[in-house]
N, C-alpha and C positions, 0 to 999 in steps of 0.2 A: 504494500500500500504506500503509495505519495504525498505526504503531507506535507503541507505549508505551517511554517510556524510565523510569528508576529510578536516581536519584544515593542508592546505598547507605551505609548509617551504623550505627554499630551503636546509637544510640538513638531515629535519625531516618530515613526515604525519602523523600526528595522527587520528583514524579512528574510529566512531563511527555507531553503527547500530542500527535501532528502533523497536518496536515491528512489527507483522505481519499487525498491524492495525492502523500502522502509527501516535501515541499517546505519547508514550514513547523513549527516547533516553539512548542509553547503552554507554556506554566508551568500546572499544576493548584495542588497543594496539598503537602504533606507533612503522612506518617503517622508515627505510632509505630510503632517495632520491634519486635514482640510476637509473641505465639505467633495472634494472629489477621492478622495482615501478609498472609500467603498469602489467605487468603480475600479479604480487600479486593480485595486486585490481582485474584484470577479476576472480581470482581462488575467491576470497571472495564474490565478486559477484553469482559466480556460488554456492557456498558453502551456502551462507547466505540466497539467494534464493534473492537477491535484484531486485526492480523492477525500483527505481530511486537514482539519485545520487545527491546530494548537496556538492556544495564546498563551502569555508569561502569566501565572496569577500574578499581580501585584503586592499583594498582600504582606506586610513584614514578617518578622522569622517569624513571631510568637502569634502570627493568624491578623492581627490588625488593618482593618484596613488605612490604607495613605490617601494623600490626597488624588490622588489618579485613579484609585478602586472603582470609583461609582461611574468613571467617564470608560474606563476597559470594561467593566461589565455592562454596558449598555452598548458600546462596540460589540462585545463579543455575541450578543443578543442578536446585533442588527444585524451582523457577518454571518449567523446563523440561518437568518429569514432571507435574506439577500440572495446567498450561494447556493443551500439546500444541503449544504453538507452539513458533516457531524463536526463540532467547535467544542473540544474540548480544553481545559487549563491546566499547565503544568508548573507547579514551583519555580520560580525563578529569583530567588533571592542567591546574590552573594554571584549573579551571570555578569552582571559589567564588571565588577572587582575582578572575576575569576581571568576575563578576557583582556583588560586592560595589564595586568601585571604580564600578558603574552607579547603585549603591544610594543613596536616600536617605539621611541621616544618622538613625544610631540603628537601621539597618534592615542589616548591615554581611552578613549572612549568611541567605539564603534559598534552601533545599534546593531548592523547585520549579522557582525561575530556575534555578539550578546545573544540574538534570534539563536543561530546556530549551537551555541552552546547550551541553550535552552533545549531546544529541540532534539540536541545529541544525548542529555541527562536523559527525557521521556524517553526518546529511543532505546536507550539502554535501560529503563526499568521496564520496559515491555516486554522485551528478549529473556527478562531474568527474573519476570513473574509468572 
């Protein structure tokens, strides 16, 4: 299975896609947060051939939500209705620290690694449950 993942922001998406056979996580790119976001994503969906969607829960360690919770969950809602596909959440605390300390210097924060490293944690707890 192909999934898209989405490290949500409220002025940034960084988006990452996996192999065909749902093992591997790529880094793509990040978008702006806009009122054209949705579309993007359905063309990428169609283009990519995706069959599910994973977004970062927001949520801090201890389950709380931050200030961006109530605007991802309401994205992840609409991506749902929008696409038709299944929009699940996967933990993403500790995905920009984890990727940034990978990062070239000057380069300290990138959304689409961030996606990918998200998406490569769920990948790996799928395979291993």
């Amino acid at each position: 299975m192909k999934y898209l993942c989405i490290d949500y922001g409220s002025k940034r998406v960084g988006y990452a896609v996996s192999d065909t056979d749902g093992t591997i996580a790529f880094p793509r790119t990040t978008l702006n947060n806009g009122d054209q976001l949705i579309g993007k994503i359905e063309e990428i969906v169609r283009d990519e051939k995706i069959e599910a969607i994973v977004i970062g829960d927001t949520k801090s360690h201890g389950g709380a939500p931050n200030p961006v919770s109530v605007q991802a969950d309401a994205f992840a809602e609409n991506l749902k209705k929008q696409t038709g596909l299944a929009v699940e959440r996967s933990w993403e605390a500790w995905s920009s620290i984890e990727v940034s300390k990978l990062a070239p210097k000057g380069r300290e924060h990138d959304d689409a690694a961030a996606a990918a490293f998200i998406l490569q944690r769920f990948l790996d707890m799928r395979k291993s449950a």
